[in-house]
C-alpha positions as CSV (number, residue, x, y, z in Angstrom):
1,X,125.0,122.4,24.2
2,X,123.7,121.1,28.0
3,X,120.7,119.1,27.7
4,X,117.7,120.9,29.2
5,X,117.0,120.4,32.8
6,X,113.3,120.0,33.9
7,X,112.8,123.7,34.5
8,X,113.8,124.4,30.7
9,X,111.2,121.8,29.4
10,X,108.9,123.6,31.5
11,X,109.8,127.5,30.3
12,X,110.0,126.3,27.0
13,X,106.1,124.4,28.0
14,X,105.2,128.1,28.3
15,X,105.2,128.8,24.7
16,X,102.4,126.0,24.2
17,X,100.7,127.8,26.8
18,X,100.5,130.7,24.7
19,X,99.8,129.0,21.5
20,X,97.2,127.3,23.6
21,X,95.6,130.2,25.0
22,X,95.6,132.1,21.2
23,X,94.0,128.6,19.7
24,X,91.5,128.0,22.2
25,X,89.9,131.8,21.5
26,X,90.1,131.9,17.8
27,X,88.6,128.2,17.4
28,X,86.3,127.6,20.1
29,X,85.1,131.4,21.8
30,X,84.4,132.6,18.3
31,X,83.0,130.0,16.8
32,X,80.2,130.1,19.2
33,X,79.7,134.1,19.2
34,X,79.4,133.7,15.3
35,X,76.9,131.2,15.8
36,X,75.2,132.0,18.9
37,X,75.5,135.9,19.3
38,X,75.7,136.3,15.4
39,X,73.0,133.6,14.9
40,X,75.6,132.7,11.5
41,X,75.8,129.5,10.2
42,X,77.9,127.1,11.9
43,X,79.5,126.9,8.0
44,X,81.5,129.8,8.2
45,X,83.5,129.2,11.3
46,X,84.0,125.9,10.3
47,X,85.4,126.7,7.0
48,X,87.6,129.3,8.5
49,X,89.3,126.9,11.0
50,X,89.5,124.4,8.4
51,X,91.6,127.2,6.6
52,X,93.4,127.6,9.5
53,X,94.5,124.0,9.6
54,X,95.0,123.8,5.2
55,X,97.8,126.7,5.6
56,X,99.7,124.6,7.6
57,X,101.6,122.9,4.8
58,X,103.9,125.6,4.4
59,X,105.0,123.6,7.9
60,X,108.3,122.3,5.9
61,X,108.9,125.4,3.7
62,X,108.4,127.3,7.6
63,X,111.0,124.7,9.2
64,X,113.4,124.9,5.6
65,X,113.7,128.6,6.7
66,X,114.9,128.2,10.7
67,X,117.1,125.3,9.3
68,X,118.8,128.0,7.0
69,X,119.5,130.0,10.2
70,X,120.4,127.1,12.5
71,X,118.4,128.9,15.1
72,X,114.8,128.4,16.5
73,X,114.4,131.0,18.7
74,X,113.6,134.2,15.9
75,X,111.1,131.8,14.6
76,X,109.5,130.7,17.9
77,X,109.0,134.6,18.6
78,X,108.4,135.7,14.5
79,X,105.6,133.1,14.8
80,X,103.6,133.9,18.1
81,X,103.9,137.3,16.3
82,X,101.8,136.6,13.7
83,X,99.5,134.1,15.6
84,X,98.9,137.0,18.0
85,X,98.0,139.2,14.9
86,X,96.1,136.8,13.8
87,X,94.2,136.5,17.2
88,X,93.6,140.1,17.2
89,X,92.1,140.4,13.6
90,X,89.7,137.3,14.1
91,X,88.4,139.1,17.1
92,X,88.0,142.4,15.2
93,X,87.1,140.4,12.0
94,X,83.5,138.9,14.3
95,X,83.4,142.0,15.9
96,X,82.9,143.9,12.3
97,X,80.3,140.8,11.3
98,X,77.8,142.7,13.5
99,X,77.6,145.8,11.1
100,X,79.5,144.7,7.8
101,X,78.8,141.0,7.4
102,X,81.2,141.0,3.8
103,X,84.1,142.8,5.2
104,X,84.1,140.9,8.5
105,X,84.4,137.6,6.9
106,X,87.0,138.9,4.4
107,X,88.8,140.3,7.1
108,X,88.6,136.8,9.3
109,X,89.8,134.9,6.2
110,X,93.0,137.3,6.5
111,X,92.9,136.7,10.1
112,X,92.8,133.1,10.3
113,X,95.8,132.1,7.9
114,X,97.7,134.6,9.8
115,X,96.3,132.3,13.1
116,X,97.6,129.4,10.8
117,X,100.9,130.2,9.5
118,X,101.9,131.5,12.9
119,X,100.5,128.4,15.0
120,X,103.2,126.3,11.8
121,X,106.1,128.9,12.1
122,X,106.2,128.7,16.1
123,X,104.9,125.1,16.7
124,X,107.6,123.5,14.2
125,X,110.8,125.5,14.9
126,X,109.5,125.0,19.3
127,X,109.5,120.8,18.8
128,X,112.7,120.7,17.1
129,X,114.7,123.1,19.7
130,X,112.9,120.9,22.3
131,X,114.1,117.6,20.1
132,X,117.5,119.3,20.1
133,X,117.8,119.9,23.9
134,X,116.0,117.1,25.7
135,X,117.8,114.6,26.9
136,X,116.9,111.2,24.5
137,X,115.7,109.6,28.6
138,X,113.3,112.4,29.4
139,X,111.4,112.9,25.8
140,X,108.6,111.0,26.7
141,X,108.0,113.1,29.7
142,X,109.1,116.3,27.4
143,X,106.7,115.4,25.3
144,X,103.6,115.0,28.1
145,X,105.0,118.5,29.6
146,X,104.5,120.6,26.7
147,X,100.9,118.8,25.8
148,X,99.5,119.3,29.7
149,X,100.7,123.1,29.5
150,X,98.9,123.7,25.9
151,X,95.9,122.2,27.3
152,X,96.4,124.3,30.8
153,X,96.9,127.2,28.3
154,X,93.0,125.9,27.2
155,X,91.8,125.5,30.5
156,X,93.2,129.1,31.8
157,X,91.9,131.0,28.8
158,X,88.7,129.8,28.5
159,X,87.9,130.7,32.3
160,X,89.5,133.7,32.4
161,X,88.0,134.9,29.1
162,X,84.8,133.5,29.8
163,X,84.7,135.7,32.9
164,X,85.9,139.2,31.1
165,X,83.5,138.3,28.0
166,X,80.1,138.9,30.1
167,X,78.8,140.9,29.7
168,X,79.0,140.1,25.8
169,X,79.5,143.3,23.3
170,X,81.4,143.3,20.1
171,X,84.3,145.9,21.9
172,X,84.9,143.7,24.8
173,X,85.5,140.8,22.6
174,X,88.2,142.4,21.0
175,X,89.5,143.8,23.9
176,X,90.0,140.2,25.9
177,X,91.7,138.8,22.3
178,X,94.3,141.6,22.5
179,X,94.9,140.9,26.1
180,X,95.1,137.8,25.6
181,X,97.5,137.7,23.2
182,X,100.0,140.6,24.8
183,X,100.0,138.0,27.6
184,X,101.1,135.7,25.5
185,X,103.7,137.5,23.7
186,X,104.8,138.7,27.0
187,X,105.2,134.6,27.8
188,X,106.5,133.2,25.0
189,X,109.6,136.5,25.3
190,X,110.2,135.1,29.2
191,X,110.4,131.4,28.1
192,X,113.0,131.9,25.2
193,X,115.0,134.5,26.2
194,X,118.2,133.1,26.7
195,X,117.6,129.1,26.3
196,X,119.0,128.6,23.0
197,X,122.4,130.7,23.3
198,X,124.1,132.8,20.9
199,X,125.0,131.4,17.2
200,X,128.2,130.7,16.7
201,X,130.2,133.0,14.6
202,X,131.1,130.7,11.1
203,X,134.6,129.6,10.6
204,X,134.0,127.4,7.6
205,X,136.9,129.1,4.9
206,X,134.2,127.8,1.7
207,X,130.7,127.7,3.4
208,X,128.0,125.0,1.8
209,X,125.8,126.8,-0.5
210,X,121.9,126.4,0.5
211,X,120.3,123.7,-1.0
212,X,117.0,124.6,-2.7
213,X,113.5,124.6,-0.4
214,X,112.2,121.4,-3.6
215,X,115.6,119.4,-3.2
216,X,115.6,120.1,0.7
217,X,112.2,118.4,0.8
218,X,113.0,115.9,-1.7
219,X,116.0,114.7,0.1
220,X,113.3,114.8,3.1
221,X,111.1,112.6,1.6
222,X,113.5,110.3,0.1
223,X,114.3,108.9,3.4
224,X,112.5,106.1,4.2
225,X,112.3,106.1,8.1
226,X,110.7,110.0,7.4
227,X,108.1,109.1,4.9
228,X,107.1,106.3,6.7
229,X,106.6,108.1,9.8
230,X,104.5,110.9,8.0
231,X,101.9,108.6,6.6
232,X,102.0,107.0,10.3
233,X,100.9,110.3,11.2
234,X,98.2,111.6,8.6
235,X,96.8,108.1,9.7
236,X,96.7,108.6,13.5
237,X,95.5,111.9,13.5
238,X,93.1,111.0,11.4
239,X,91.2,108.5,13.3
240,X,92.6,110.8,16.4
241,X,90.5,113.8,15.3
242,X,87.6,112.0,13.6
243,X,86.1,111.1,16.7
244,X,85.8,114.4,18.2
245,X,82.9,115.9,16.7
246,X,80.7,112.7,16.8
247,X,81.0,111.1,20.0
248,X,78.5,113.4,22.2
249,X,76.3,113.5,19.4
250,X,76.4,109.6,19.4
251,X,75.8,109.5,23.4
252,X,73.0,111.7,22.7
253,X,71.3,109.9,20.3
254,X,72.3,106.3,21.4
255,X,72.3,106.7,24.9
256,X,69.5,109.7,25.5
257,X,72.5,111.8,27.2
258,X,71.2,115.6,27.4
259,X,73.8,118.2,26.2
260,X,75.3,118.7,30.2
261,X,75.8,114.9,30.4
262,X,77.7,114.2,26.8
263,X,79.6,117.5,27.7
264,X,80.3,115.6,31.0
265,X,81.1,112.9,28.9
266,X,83.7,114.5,26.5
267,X,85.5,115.8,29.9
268,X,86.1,112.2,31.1
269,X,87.6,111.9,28.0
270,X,89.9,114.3,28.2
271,X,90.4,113.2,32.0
272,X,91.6,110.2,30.2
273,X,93.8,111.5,27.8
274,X,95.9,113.8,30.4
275,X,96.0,109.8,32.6
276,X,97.3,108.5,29.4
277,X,100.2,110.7,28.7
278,X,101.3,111.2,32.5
279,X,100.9,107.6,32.6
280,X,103.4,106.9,29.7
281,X,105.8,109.5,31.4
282,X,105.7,108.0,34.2
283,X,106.2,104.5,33.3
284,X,109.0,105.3,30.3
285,X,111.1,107.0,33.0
286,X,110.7,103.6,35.1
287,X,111.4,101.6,33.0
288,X,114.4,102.9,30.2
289,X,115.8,100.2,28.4
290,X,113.1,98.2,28.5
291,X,109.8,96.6,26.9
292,X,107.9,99.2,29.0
293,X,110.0,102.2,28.4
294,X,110.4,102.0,24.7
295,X,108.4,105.3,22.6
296,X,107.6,102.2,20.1
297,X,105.9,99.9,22.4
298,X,103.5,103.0,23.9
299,X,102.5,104.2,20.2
300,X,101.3,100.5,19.4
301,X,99.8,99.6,22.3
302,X,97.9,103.4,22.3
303,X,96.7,102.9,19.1
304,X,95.5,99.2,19.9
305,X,93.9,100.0,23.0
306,X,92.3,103.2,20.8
307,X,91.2,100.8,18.3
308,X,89.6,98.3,21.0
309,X,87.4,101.1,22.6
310,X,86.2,102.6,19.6
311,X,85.4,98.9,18.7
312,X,83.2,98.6,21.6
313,X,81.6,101.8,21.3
314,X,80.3,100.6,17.7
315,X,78.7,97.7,19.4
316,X,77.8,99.5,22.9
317,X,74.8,101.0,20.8
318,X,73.3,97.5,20.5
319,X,73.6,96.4,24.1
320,X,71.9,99.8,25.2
321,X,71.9,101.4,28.7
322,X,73.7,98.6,30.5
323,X,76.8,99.6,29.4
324,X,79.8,101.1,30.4
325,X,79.9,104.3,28.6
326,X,81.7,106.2,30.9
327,X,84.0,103.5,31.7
328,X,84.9,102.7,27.6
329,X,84.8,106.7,26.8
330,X,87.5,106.9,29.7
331,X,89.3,104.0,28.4
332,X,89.7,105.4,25.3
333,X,91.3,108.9,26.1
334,X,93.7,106.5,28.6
335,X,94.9,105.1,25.4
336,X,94.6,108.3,23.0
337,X,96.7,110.2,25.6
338,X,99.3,107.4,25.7
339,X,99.6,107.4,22.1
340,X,99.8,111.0,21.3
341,X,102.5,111.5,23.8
342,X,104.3,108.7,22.2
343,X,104.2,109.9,18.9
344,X,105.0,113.2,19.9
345,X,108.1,112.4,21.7
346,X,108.8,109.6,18.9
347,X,109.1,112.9,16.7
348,X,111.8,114.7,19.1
349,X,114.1,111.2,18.7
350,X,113.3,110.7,14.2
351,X,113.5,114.5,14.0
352,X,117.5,114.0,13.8
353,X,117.9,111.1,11.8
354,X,118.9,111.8,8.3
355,X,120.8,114.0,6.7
356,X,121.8,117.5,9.0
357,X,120.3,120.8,8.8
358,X,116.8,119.2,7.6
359,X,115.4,119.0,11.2
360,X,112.9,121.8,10.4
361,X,112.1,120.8,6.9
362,X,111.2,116.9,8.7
363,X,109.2,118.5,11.5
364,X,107.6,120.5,9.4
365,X,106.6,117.5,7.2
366,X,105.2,115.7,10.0
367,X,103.3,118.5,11.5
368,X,101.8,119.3,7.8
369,X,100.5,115.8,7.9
370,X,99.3,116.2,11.5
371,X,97.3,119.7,10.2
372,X,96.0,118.2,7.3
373,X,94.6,114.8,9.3
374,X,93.2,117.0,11.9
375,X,91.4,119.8,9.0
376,X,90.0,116.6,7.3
377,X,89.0,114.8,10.7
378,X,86.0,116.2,11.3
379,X,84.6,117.1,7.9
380,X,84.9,113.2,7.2
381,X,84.1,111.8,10.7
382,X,80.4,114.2,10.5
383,X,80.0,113.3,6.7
384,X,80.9,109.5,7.2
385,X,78.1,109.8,10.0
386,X,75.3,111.6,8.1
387,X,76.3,109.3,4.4
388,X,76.0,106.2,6.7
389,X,73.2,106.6,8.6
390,X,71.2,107.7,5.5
391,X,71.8,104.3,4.2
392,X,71.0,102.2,7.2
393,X,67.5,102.7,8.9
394,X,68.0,102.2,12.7
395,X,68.9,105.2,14.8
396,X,72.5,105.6,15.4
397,X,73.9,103.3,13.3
398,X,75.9,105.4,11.2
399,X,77.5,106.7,14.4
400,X,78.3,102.4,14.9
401,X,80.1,102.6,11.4
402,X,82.1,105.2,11.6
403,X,83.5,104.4,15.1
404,X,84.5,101.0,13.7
405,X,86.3,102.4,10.7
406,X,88.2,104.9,12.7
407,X,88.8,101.7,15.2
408,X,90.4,99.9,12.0
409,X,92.6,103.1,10.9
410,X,94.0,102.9,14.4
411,X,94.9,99.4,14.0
412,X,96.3,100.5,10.5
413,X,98.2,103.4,12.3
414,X,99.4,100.3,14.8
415,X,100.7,98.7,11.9
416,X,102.4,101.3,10.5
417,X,104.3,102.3,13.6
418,X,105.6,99.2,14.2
419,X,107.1,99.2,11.0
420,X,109.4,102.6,11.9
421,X,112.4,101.7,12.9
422,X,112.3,98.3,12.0
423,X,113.7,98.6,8.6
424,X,116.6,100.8,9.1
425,X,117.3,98.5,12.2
426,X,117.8,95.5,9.9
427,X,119.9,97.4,7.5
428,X,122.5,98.0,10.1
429,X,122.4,94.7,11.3
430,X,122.9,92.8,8.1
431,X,125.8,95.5,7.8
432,X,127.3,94.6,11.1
433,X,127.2,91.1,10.2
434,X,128.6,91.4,6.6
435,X,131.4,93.7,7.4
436,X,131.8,92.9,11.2
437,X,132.2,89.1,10.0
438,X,134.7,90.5,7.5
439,X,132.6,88.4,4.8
440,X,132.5,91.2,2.8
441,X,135.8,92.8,1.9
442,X,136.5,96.0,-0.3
């Protein structure tokens, strides 16, 4: 097939949008009606999104199944199916909490592993048609593309939802979800339709039969570049997502920031993450073939320069007001953003290395590692900060700890990705060298 041009990155963008847009109201608009509106504990939607993120394992056993077929489409549209189902029924689900607290949370549990499996089904089977069609030169930018339109999916949703939610009533709640998510059904049809091409009819006179879902996976996992690369990732993400829930409570209490400052905080952040990723598109399209414009270079130096900022925010607490907060905060989405983009695209070029027809099966293993990291992220980051700061007396010291330990797990994750690659690189040099030298002779 033709590589994808800039336009097909960009329709294909459109399905992060929508999975972006679906996320964004299920996770963040209805967590705070259940607590807010609902006066709930915080628990419950916290548990549920944590559920959302546990079901994600079935990521390979989601990607064995497109790999059967060959195509990603179906399962791109199958997925956003679901996910838009599941959208729908979370609404409804907090929407029935009002009158029948039991049966709205049973019905939300339903709801969010439908959000779940969908967000694993469509998400997988969308990065390994993008790894597919992307020209090896543009993945970087591919890669920053599809992250900027999920986060522009954010963005849009939130404001536009925000606007139809007031005033607030337990109808017009469900009535934005479903609109939301016809849009995005409606979006995710437009971007696919016609991208991936028809199957080719098989001419193969005594077809392979399917290997097992177990030995597909096990054959997965055997391969060393694969597993190395999915422990790279559960440690990323990791320190990656830890640092979300604590870092405006730790400008808060450190710093004496009121909630409209840290929230102005967090948004610099983010500011910096978005510079980070168009940065490393930018410079990896400047630059191909060298130092500069290599995926492996970006993902250590991201998770280096993530591991220096968090470093000085664990000390920034002991110098006080003089320091640079905003400045080390934006600093450290800079290199977040380059890093994520990195590994992301880094993903599009490992996805096809191996054996063939497991594509889905090793996206799906990376993106089960990526779920997982990001589920146990915050529960650990939080409970790290409370366990900490119980044990040592001054104020915000636990927040100190915790920011250094996720500082060190970056620098593990450092280590880690610059071990990718390397290996299989000296295997097929020493081979070169033995059989190109003719020293070794069958």
């Amino acid at each position: 097939m033709t590589p994808l041009g800039w336009l097909g990155i960009v329709r294909l963008g459109l399905v992060q949008t929508a999975l972006g847009a679906i996320v964004v109201l299920t996770t963040s608009t209805l967590n705070r009606v259940m607590v807010v509106e609902l006066a709930l504990p915080a628990v419950l939607p916290g548990a549920l999104v944590a559920m959302h993120y546990a079901v994600q394992v079935l990521r390979p056993r989601l990607g064995y199944s497109s790999d059967l077929g060959g195509r990603r489409t179906p399962w791109i549209v199958g997925g956003m199916a679901v996910l838009c189902l599941g959208g729908v029924g979370a609404a409804a689900a907090t929407a029935l909490m009002a009158t029948s607290l039991v049966a709205g949370i049973a019905l939300a549990v339903i709801a969010f592993l439908l959000i779940g499996v969908g967000v694993g089904a469509s998400g997988t089977a969308l990065l390994v048609l993008l790894a597919k069609r992307v020209d090896p030169d543009r993945r970087a930018a591919a890669a920053t593309i599809v992250w900027v339109m999920m986060i522009a999916g954010f963005v849009a949703t939130a404001g536009i939802a925000g606007h139809f939610l007031d005033p607030f009533s337990p109808a017009r709640i469900v009535a934005v979800a479903a609109g939301v998510a016809v849009v995005a059904f409606l979006l995710t049809l437009a971007a696919v339709r016609g991208i991936e091409g028809r199957a080719a009819p098989a001419r193969v006179a005594a077809p392979e039969v399917p290997v097992a879902f177990a030995a597909a996976f096990r054959e997965v996992w055997a391969e060393p570049e694969a597993r190395r690369f999915s422990v790279f990732v559960f440690v990323s993400m990791l320190a990656y997502s830890a640092q979300d829930l604590i870092l405006e409570p730790f400008a808060g209490i450190v710093f004496g920031l009121s909630v409209g400052q840290s929230t102005q905080l967090s948004g610099m952040q983010n500011g910096g993450v978005l510079a980070g990723m168009i940065l490393l598109a930018v410079v990896t399209s400047l630059f191909r073939g060298r130092l500069l414009g290599s995926l492996r270079f970006w993902t250590i130096a991201g998770c280096i320069g993530s591991a220096a900022a968090l470093f000085a925010l664990a000390v920034s607490g002991s110098v006080g007001p003089g320091w640079p907060l905003k400045s080390t905060v934006f600093l450290l989405g800079v290199a977040n953003g380059a890093f994520a983009a990195a590994a992301i695209a880094s993903m599009m070029a490992l996805v096809g290395k191996g054996r063939e027809s497991r594509e889905g099966v090793r996206m799906g293993l990376w993106g089960a590692a990526q779920a997982v990291a990001f589920g146990l992220g915050g529960l650990v980051g939080t409970a790290a900060v409370d366990v900490a700061g119980s044990l040592l007396a001054a104020p915000g010291a636990g927040y100190a700890v915790v920011l250094a330990a996720e500082g060190i797990l970056f620098l593990a994750a450092a280590v880690l990705a610059g071990s990718i690659g390397r290996a299989a690189a000296e295997d097929r040099a020493t081979a070169a060298m033995l059989y190109g030298s003719g020293t070794v002779r069958s």
